[in-house]
C-alpha atoms as one frame of an Amber mdcrd trajectory, in Angstrom:
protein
 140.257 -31.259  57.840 136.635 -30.073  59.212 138.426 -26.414  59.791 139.665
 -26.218  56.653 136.871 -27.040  54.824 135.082 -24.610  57.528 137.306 -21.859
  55.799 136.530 -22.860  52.898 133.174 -22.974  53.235 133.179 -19.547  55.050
 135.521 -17.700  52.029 132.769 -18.224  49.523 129.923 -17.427  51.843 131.801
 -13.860  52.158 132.961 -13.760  48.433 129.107 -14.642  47.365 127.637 -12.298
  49.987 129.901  -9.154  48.304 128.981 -10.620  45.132 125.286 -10.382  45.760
 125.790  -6.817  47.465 127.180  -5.889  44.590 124.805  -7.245  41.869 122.039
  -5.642  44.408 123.622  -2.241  44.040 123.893  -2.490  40.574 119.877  -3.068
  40.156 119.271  -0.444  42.753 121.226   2.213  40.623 119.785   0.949  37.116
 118.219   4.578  36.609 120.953   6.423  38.417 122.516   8.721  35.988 126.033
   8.548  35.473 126.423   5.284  37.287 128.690   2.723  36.135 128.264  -1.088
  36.606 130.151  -2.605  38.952 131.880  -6.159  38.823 133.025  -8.163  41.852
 136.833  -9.828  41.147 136.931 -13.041  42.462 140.110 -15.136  42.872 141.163
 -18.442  44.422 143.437 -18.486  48.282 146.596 -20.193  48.181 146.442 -23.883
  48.471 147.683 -25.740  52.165 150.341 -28.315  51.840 149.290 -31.423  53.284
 149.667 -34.997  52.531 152.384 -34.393  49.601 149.666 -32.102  47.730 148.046
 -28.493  47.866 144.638 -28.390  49.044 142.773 -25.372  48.519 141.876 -22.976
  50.702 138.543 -21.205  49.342 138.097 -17.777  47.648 138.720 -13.935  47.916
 136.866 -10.810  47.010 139.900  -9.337  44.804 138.191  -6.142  44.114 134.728
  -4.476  42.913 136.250  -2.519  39.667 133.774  -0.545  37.956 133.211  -1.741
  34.175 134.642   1.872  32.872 136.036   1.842  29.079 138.175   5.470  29.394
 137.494   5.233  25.323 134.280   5.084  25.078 134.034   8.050  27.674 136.165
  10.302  26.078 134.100   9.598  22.973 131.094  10.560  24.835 132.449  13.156
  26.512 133.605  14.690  23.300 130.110  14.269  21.386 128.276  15.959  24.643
 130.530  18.962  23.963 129.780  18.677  20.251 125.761  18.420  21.099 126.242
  21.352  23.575 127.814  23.722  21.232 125.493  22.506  18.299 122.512  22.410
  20.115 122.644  26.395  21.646 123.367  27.873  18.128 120.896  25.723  16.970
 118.482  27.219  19.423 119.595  30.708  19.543 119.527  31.036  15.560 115.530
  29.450  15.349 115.215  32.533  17.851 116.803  34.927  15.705 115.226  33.461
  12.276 111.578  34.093  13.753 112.365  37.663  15.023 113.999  38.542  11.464
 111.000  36.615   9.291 108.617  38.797  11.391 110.227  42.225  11.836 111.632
  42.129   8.062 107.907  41.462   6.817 106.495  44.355   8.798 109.762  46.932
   7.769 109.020  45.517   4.069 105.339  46.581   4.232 106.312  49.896   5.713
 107.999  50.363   2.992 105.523  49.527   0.535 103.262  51.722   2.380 105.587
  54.935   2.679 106.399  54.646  -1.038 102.538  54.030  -1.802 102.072  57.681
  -0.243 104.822  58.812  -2.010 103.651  57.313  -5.494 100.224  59.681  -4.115
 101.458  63.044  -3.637 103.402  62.410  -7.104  99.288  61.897  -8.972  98.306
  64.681  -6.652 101.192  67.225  -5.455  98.365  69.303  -3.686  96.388  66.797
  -1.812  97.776  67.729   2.369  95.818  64.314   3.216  98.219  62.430   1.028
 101.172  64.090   2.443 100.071  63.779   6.024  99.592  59.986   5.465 103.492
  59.628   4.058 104.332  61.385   7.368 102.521  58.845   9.233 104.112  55.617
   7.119 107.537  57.180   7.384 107.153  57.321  11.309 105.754  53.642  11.024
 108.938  52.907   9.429 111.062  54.429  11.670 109.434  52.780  14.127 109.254
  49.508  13.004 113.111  49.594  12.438 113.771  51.379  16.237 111.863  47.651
  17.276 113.733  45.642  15.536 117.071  46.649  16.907 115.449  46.703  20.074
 114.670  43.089  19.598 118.193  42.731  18.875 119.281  44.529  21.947 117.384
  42.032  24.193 119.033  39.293  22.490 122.442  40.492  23.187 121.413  41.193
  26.804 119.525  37.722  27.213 122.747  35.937  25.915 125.204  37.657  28.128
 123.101  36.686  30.963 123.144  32.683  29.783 127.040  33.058  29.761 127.399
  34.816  32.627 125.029  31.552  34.369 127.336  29.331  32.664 130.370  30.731
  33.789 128.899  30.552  37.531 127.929  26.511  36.640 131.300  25.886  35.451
 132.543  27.712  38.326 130.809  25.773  40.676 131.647  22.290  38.869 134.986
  23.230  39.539 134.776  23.367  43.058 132.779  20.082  43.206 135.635  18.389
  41.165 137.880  20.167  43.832 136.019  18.606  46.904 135.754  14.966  44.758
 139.221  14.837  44.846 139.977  15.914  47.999 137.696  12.868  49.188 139.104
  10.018  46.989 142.795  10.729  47.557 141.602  10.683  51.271 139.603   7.055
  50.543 142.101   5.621  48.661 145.283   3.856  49.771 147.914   2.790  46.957
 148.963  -0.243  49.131 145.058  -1.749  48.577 143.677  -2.510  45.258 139.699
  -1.029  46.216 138.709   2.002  44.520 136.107   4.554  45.524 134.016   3.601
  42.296 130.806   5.620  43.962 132.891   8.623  44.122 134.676   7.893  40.941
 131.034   7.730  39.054 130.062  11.140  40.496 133.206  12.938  39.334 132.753
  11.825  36.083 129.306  13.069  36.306 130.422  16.330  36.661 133.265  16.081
  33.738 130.408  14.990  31.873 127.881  18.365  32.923 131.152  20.334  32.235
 131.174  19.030  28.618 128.229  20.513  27.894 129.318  23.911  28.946 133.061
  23.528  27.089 135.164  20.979  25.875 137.258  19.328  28.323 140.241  17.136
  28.753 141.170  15.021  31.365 144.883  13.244  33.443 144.411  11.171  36.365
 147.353  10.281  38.166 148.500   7.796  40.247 146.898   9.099  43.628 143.730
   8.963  41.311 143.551  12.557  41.495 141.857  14.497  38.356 143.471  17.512
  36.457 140.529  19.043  34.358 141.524  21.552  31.430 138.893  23.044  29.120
 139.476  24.836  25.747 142.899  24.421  24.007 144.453  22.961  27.642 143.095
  26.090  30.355 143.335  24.440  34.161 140.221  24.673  35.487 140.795  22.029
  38.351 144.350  21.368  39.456 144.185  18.351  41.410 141.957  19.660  44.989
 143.044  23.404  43.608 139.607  24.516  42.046 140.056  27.568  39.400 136.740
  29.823  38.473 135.133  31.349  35.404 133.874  34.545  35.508 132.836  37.163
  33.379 134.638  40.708  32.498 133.201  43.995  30.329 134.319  43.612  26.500
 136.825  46.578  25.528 136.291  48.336  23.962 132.371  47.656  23.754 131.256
  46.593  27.251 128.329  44.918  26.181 130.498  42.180  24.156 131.887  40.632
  27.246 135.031  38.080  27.759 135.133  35.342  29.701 138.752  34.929  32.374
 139.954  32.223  34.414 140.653  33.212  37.939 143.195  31.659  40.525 144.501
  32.709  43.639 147.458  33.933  41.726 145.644  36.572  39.077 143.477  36.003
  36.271 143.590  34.961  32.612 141.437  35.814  29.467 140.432  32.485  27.879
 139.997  32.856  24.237 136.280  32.091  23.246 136.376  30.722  19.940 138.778
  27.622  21.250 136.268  26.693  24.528 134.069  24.787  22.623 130.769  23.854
  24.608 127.004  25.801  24.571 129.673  28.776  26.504 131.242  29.040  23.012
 128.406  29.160  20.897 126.766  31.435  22.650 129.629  33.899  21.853 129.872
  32.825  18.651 125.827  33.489  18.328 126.253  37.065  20.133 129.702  38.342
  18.494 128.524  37.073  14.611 125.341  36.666  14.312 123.408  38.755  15.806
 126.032  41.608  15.384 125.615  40.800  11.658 122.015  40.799  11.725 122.022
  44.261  13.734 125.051  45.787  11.497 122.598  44.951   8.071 119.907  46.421
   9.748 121.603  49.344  10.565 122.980  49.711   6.909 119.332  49.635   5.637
 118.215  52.073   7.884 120.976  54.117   7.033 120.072  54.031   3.296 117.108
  54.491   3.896 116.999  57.375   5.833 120.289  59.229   3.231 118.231  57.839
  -0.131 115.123  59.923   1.123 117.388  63.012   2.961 118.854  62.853  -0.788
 115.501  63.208  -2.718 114.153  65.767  -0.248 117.183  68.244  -0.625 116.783
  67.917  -4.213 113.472  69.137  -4.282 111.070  71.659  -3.160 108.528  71.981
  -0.666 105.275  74.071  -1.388 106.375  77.319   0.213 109.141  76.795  -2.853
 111.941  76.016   0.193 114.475  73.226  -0.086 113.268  70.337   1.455 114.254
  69.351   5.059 115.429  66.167   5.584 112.849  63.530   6.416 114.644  61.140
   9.129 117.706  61.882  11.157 120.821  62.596   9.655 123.017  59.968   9.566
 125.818  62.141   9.728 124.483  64.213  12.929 127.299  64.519  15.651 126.450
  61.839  17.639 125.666  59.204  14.920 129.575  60.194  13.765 130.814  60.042
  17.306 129.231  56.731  18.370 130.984  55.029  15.764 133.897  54.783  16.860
 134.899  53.077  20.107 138.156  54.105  21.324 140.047  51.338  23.969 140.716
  51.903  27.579 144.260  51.013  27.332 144.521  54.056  24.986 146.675  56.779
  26.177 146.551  59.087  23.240 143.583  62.163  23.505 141.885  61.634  20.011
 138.377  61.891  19.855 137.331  60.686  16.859 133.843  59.376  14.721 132.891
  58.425  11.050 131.091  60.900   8.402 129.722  58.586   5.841 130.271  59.342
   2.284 128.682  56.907  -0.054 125.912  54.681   1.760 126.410  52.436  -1.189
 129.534  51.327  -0.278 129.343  51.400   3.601 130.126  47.289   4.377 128.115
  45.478   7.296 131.055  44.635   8.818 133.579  46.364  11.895 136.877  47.375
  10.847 140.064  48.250  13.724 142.312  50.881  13.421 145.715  51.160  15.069
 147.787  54.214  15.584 151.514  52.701  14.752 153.064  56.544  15.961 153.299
  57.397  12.821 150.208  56.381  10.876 146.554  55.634  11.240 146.427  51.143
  10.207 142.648  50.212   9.061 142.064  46.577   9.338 139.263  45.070   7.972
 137.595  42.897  10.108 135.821  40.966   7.772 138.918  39.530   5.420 141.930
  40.860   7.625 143.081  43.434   4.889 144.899  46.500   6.047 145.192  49.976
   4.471 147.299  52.899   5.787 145.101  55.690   5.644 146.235  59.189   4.234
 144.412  62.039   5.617 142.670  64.151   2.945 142.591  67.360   4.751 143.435
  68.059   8.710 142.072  65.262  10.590 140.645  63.315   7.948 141.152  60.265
   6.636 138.801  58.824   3.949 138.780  55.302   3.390 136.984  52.623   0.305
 134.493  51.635   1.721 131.777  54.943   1.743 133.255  56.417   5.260 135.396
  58.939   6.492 137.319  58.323   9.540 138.033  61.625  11.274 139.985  63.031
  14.154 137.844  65.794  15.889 140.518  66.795  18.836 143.421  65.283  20.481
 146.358  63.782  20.114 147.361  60.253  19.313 149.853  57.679  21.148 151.378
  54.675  20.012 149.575  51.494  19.890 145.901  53.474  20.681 143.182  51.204
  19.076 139.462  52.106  17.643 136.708  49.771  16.754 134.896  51.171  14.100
 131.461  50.336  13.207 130.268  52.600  10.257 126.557  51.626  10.151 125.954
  51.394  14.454 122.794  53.246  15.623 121.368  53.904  12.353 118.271  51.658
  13.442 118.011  52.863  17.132 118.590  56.420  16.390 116.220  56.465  13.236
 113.768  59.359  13.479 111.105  61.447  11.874 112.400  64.519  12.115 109.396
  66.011   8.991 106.647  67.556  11.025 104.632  69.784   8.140 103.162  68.112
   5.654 103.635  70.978   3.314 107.562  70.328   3.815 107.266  67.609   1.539
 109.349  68.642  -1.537 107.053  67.143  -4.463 108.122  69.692  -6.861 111.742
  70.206  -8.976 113.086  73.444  -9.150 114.115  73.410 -12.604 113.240  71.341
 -16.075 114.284  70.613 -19.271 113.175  71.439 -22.330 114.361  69.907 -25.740
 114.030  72.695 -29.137 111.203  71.296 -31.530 113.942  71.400 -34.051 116.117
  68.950 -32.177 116.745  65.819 -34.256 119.343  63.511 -32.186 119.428  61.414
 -29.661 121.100  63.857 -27.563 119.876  64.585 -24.384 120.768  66.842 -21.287
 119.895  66.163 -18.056 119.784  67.643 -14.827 121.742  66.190 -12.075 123.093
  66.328  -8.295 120.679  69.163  -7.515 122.752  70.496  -3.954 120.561  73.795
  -3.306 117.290  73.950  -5.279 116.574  77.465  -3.900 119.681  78.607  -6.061
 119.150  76.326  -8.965 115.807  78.490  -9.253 116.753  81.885  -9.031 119.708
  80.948 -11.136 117.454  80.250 -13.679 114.666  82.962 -13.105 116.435  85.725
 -11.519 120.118  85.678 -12.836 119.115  84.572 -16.109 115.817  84.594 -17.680
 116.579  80.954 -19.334 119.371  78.554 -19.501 119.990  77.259 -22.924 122.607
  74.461 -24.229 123.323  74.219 -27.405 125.498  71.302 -28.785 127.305  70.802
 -32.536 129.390  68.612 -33.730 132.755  69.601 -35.516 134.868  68.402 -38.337
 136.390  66.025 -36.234 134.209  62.447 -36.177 132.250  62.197 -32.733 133.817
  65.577 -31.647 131.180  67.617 -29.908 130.912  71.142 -29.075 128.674  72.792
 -26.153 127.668  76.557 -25.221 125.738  77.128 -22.322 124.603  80.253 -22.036
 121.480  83.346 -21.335 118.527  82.907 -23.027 118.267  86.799 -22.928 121.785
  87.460 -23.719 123.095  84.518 -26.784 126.465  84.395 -27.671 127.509  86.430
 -30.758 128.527  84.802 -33.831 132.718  84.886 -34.064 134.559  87.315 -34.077
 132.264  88.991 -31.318 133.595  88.270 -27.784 131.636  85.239 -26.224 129.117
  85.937 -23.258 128.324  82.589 -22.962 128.131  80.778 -19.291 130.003  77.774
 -20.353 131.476  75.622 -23.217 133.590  73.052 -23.850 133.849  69.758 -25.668
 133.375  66.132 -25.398 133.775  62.861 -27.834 131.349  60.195 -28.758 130.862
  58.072 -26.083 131.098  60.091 -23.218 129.430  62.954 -21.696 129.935  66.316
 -20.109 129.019  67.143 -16.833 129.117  71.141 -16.090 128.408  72.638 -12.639
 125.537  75.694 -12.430 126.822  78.044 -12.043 130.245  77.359 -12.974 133.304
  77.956 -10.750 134.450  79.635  -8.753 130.861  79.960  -7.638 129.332  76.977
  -5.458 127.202  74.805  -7.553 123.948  74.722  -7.249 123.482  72.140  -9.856
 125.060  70.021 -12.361 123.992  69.082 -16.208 124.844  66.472 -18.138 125.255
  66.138 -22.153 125.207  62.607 -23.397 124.374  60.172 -26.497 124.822  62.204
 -29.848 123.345  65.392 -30.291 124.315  66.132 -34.308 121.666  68.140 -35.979
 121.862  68.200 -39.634 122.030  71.115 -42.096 120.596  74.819 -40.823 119.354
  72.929 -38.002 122.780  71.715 -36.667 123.068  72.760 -33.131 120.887  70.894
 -30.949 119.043  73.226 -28.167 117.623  72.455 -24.599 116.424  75.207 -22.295
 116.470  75.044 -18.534 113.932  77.555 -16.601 112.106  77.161 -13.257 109.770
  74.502 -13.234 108.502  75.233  -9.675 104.935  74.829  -8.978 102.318  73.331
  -6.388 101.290  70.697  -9.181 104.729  70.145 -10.310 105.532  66.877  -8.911
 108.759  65.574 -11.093 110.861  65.509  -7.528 108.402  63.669  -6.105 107.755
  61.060  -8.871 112.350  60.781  -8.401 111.529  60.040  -5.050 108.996  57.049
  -5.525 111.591  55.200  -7.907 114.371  55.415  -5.484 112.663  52.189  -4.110
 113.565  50.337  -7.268 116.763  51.629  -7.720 119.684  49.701  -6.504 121.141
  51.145  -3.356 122.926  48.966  -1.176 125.551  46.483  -2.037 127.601  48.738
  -4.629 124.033  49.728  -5.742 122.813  46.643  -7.011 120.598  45.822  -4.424
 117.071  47.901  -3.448 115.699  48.135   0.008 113.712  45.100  -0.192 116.505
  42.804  -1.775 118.482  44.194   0.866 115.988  43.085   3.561 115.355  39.934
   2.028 119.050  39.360   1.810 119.532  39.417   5.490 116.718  38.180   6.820
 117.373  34.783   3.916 121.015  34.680   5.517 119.946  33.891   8.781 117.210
  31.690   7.813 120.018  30.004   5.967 122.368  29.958   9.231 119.402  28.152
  11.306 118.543  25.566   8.670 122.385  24.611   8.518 122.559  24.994  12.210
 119.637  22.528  12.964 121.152  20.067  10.643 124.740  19.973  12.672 122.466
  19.863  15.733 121.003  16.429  13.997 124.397  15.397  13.455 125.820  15.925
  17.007 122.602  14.570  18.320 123.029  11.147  16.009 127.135  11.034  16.819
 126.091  11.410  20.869 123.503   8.839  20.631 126.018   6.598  19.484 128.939
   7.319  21.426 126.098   7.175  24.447 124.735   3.720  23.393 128.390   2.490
  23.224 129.663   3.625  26.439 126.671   2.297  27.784 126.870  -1.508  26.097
 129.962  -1.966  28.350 129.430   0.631  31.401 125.484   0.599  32.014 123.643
  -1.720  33.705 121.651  -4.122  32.189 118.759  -5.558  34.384 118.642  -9.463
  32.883 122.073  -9.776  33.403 122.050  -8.725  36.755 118.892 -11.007  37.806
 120.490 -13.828  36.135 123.829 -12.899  38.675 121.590 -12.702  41.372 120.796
 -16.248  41.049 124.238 -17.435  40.168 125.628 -15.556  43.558 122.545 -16.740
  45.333 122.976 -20.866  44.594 126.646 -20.056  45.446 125.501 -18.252  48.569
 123.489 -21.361  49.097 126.426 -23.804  48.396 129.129 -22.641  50.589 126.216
 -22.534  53.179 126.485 -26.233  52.820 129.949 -26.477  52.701 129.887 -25.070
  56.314 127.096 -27.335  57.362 129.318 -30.305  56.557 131.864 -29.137  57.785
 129.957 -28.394  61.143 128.687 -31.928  60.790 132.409 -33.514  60.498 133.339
 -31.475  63.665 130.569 -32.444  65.919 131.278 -36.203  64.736 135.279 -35.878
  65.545 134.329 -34.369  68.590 131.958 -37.099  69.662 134.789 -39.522  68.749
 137.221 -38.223  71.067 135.055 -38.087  74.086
């Protein structure tokens, strides 16, 4: 009986000592992150026949299970991803929100200031001091915007670097899975019910860095061996088989790069918008929004610099030249070329680029275009449309949206692919290219003048002024004087125009007619007539509009065109300082600074809205967190009060084997 007991006595001296080891590395680990609280399982030994009835034998230590809830840790494991993924585009967009508040406010002042100078020269056409100083805010501009997209450019650069470092960190999580693996199906043996809960804790320490990076997905199977996936169901660790992440050049535009997974066997391009994580927004931030904020800024530059270009050409300077354009070209051969990026996996010849037609309409946005072997397929980008383009002369194709696509040499092949990007460089390549001051065109070339005797509301104007220089001598040399002369006819609203030589008038019918041009128009709309008329080039165009009906001897309506050049004549520059209220961009409903403000409000916008989810994935982690810990984590007044349940037990079944040695020694002196 004393041996049994003994036994007894001895089974819950071991069961308490594991049960105090335990609780003791429970309290030891409270601040150890990613530990999980670990219960001894106690159950009862088989009871000993004896005497017609079971006596009991004492305890067992039936296992040490961690207190793991695979729930709750998916839960968390999901909201870390969430929080990762919310918390870098929150980040990255603050970034890109102060950058665009303070670049936009300096490029808004530099406009102000350039058009200031402008507004100058057109109060004082002669003043070199005023013109010298819009030379020096139109380089400030340039400058300003050349910084901006420099900014931008170290963005882009920064974030590839952060994804190529968390590509290497997944990498190397994957290899630590690997090895974790490795180790537990070496520790653990399906015939025993123990479990390596130490090493257990630290792989799911590293699922749980991982979900920061991506989203991930976990199957354990029976060997207690972890398959990892990531994304919409990519491997990344295939039991003790680690796979890596690395990073590739983007094609065709290096600098947007991919991400692949590699295995022993090849490699695989993992699609970036389904990895979830911080790795996915930081795409997602590189790809859209900065791209968007550097393809607006582009487009303004671009209108910019073509808006002014215009006005200059329209104009002339004060040695009574056309003027010269102001900032680069936008349509200069290697603006056109780098516009287009053409894929390696082309096999076709073409060399291609974009000649912008109508800044107006030029979109922010990329588009593709696919050579099917028999025609050129557009897609937009931005909404997924497609348009077959139909070339408008050899090797070009002109398109809706302000640009030209056009073939310069070679020769397509099935299935080549372009990436166009109508506004890129506009910012970067943005230059002053006005050195003289007197190069300034303040003055027009020609004017208008109405006949005293004019009565209407009719009105001619002059318009789309392509070669000053001509538009002059047209009027001065050619011809002494332009006149027009409008009257209306029997018809209602049925007007009649002559333009013709001041010198030389038309001779009343039947005489033959020497004037320049004529024609008709009805109420309501106008007539446009190119100067001089074809087949010559134009040099200019007029326009008649409203209602020019004279009444009685006084019927036709006159206006006389003559050269209106002059060092004091400052009409072209007075057209230029209004071009910064007219609307421009957007369709031309939007002027440089609603433009500016436009995109720099948008990403404000995307920040705000981006720090709120942040909030959100921050409040839904917090809770997932808080539950997974209620069941998992350790909790310190708990464990003291085990500690001094195990510790009386300890105490106890010390007894139990004092008796028992007491009841030995006493049978023991019996028998001798």
């Amino acid at each position: 009986m004393s041996i049994n007991l003994y036994q007894t006595g001895v089974s819950g001296l071991l069961s308490a000592q594991q049960q105090l080891a335990t609780t003791g590395h429970n309290i030891a680990n409270v601040n150890t992150e990613g530990y999980t609280r670990q219960r001894t399982e106690q159950g009862s030994a088989v009871g000993n026949y004896n005497g017609g009835n079971f006596v009991g034998s004492g305890t067992y230590v039936q296992d040490i299970t961690r207190l793991y809830d695979q729930f709750s840790y998916k839960e968390q494991l999901l909201n870390k991803s969430n929080l990762g993924n919310a918390d870098s585009i929150s980040l990255d967009l603050n970034q890109l929100n102060e950058i665009m508040s303070f670049s936009s406010e300096a490029i808004g002042g530099s406009i102000d200031r350039f058009y200031q100078a402008v507004n100058g020269i057109a109060d004082n056409p002669n003043d070199l001091g005023l013109r010298n100083i819009a030379l020096s805010q139109a380089t400030v501009l340039a400058k300003d915007f050349n910084s901006l997209n420099y900014n931008l450019d170290q963005l882009e650069k920064s974030t590839n670097g952060e994804i190529e470092q968390m590509a290497s960190k997944i990498s190397q999580i994957s290899l630590d899975l690997a090895k974790i693996n490795e180790q537990i199906l070496q520790n653990k043996d399906l015939n025993l019910t123990g479990q390596p809960n130490d090493l257990l804790d630290k792989r799911d320490q590293l699922v749980n860095q991982l979900g920061e990076y991506t989203s991930v997905h976990t199957i354990e199977d029976t060997h207690g061996v972890m398959t990892v996936m990531i994304g919409n169901g990519a491997t990344l660790v295939a039991g003790i088989t680690p796979l890596t992440v690395s990073v590739e050049a983007g094609d065709p535009d290096a600098l947007q790069t991919k991400l692949q997974l590699n295995s022993r066997n090849g490699k695989v391009a993992l699609d970036a918008s389904k990895l979830g994580g911080a790795i996915a927004a930081k795409i997602e931030y590189r790809d859209e929004h900065v791209a968007k904020a550097r393809s607006e800024l582009n487009r303004l530059a671009m209108a910019v610099s073509e808006t002014l270009n215009q006005s200059q050409a329209k104009g002339l300077d004060l040695n009574a030249k056309q003027g010269l354009d102001i900032f680069t070209d936008i349509n200069a051969t290697n603006l056109q070329n780098s516009r287009v990026l053409a894929s390696s996996k082309n096999t076709g010849t073409v060399q291609a680029g974009i000649n912008i037609t109508d800044v107006s309409l030029v979109p922010a946005n990329d588009f593709t275009i696919k050579y099917d072997g028999t025609d050129y397929i557009m897609t937009n980008a931005q909404n997924g449309s497609t348009t077959t383009l139909v070339a408008s002369s050899p090797g070009v194709y002109p398109t809706d949206y302000g640009f030209e696509f056009k073939v310069n040499s070679g020769t397509p092949s099935t299935d080549d692919r372009f990436t166009l990007r109508p506004t890129e460089n506009s910012a970067a390549l943005m230059k002053v290219t006005l050195s003289d001051p007197k190069s300034i065109a303040a003055s027009s070339a020609i004017g208008i003048e109405a006949d005293e005797n004019n009565v209407s509301n009719g009105a001619v104007s002059i318009i789309n002024v392509a070669d000053p220089e001509v538009a002059r001598s047209y009027t001065d040399g050619t011809n002494a004087n332009i006149v027009v002369d409008v009257y209306k006819e029997t018809p209602p609203g049925d007007f009649v125009y002559r333009v013709y030589d001041a010198a030389n008038p038309p001779l009343p019918p039947p005489a033959p007619s020497s004037t320049l041009a004529d024609g008709r128009f009805f109420a309501g709309a106008t007539a446009v007539i190119d100067m001089p008329p074809a087949p010559a080039t134009a040099a200019f165009q007029i326009e008649i509009a409203g209602l020019p009906e004279g009444q009685g001897a006084l019927a036709r309506e006159k206006f006389t065109i003559s050269d209106a050049f002059g060092s004091g004549n400052a009409n072209n520059a007075s057209l230029m300082a209004a071009t910064q209220e007219q609307g421009i961009l957007g369709g031309g409903k939007q002027t440089f600074s609603q433009a500016l403000a436009t995109a720099t409000a948008e990403v404000g916008s995307n920040a705000s809205t981006a720090e709120l989810v942040a909030d959100t994935a921050q409040a839904l982690f917090t809770q997932a967190y808080n539950r997974n810990q209620s069941n998992s984590g350790v909790n310190l007044d708990e464990e003291a009060a085990n500690l001094l349940k195990y510790q009386q037990a300890y105490q106890a079944s010390s007894q139990i084997i004092s008796v028992a040695n007491t009841i030995f020694d006493t049978l023991l002196a019996v028998s001798r």
